[in-house]
C-alpha positions as CSV (number, residue, x, y, z in Angstrom):
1,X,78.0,35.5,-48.0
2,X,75.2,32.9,-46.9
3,X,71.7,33.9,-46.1
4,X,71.8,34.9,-42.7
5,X,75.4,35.3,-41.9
6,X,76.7,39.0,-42.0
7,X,80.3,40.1,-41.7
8,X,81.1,41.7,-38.8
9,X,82.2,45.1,-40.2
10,X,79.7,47.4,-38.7
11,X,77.5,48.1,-41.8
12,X,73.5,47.1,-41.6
13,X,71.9,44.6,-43.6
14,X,68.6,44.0,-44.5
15,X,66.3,41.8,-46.8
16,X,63.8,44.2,-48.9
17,X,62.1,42.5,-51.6
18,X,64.6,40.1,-52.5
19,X,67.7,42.8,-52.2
20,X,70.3,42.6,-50.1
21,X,70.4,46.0,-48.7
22,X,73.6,47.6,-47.0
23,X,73.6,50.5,-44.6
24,X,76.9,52.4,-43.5
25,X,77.8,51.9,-39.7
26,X,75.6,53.7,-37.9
27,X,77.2,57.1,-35.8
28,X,77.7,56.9,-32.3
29,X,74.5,59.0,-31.2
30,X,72.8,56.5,-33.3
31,X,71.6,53.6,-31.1
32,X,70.5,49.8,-32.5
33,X,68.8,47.3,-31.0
34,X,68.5,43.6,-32.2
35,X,65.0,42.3,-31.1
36,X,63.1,39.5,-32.7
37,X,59.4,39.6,-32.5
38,X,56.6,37.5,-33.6
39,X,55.0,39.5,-36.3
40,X,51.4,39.7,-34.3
41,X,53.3,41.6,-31.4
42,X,54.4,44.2,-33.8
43,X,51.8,47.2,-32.9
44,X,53.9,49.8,-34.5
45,X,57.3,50.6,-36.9
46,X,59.2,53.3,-36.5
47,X,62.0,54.9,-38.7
48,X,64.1,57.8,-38.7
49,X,65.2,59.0,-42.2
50,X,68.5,59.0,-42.7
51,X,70.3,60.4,-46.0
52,X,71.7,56.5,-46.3
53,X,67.9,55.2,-45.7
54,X,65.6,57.5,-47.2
55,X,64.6,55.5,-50.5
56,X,64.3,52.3,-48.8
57,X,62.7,54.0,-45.9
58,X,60.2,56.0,-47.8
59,X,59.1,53.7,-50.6
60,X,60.4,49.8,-49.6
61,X,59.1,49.7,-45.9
62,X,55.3,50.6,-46.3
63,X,55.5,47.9,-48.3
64,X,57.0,45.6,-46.2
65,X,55.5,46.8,-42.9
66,X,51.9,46.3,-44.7
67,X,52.9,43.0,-46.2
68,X,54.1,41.8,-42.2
69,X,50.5,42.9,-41.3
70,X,52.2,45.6,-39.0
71,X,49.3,48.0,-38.1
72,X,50.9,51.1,-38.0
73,X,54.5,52.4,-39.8
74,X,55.3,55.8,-38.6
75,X,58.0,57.5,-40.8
76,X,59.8,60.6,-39.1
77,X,61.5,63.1,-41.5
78,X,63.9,65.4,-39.3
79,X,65.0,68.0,-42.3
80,X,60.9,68.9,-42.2
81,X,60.5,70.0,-38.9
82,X,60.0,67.1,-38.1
83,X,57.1,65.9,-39.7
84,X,55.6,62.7,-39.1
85,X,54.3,60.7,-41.6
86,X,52.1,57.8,-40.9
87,X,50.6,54.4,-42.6
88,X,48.5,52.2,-41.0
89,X,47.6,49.0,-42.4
90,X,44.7,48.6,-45.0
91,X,44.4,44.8,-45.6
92,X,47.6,43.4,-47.0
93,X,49.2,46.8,-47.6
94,X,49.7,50.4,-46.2
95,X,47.6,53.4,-46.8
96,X,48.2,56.9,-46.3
97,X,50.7,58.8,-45.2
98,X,49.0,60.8,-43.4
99,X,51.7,64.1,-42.8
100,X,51.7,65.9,-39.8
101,X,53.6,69.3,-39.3
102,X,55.7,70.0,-36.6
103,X,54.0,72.9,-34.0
104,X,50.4,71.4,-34.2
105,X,49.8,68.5,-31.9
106,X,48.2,65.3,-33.2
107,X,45.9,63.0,-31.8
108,X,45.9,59.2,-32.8
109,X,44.3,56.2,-32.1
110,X,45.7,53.5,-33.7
111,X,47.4,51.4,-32.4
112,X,47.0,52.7,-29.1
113,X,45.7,56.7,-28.2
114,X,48.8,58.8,-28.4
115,X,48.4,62.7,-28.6
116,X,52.1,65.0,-29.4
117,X,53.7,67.6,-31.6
118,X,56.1,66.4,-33.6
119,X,58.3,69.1,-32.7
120,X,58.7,67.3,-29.6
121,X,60.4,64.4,-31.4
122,X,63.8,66.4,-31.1
C-alpha cells in the first residue's frame, strides 16, 4: 500500500507515530465522518473508547493531539459510567486527565464554557 491510499475494505486507518494503525469496520450505530481541518481550527478532540481503540486511544492520542497543538482532547470511557477524561494542552504536549464521574456535573472552560454530567453522554 502507498502512503495515502487505503483499500476500500471498510477497516480504519490511521498514522500514530510512524504506525500504520488498522481499526475493524466500524458497526452500523457507529457513525464516521471524513473532515479535514487546519490544525488551528481544531478547538477540541473527541474519542469514544472502543475495545479495538482503547490503547491507541488512551496512550497514542494525547500525544498526538498535544503534538497538533489541539487545546483540548476529551477521552470518554463508556464501561465507567461514563467517565470523562480530559487533557488540555500544556505547551507541546497534553496534561492531565482530569477524570470526571458520571452523576456529578462538571463545569469547564476550556475551550469554550460547557457545564454537563457525563451520565448524560448516553
Amino acid at each position: 500500500m502507498r502512503l495515502f491510499e487505503q483499500p476500500d475494505d471498510g477497516h480504519g486507518y490511521e498514522l500514530g507515530d510512524g504506525s500504520l494503525i488498522v481499526s475493524p469496520a466500524p458497526s452500523p450505530s457507529h457513525q464516521e465522518a471524513k473532515l479535514t481541518f487546519e490544525p488551528d481550527d481544531v478547538l477540541l478532540a473527541v474519542e469514544v473508547v472502543s475495545p479495538a481503540s482503547k490503547t491507541f486511544d488512551r496512550a497514542l492520542k494525547p500525544l498526538v493531539h498535544g503534538a497538533a497543538r489541539i487545546p483540548s482532547y476529551w477521552r470518554v470511557e463508556i464501561d465507567e459510567g461514563p467517565a470523562l477524561y480530559v487533557h488540555d494542552l500544556d505547551g507541546d504536549s497534553c496534561r492531565g486527565p482530569q477524570v470526571h464521574a458520571a452523576g456529578v456535573t462538571l463545569t469547564l472552560s476550556v475551550p469554550f464554557p460547557v457545564a454537563f454530567d457525563p451520565a448524560d453522554l448516553i
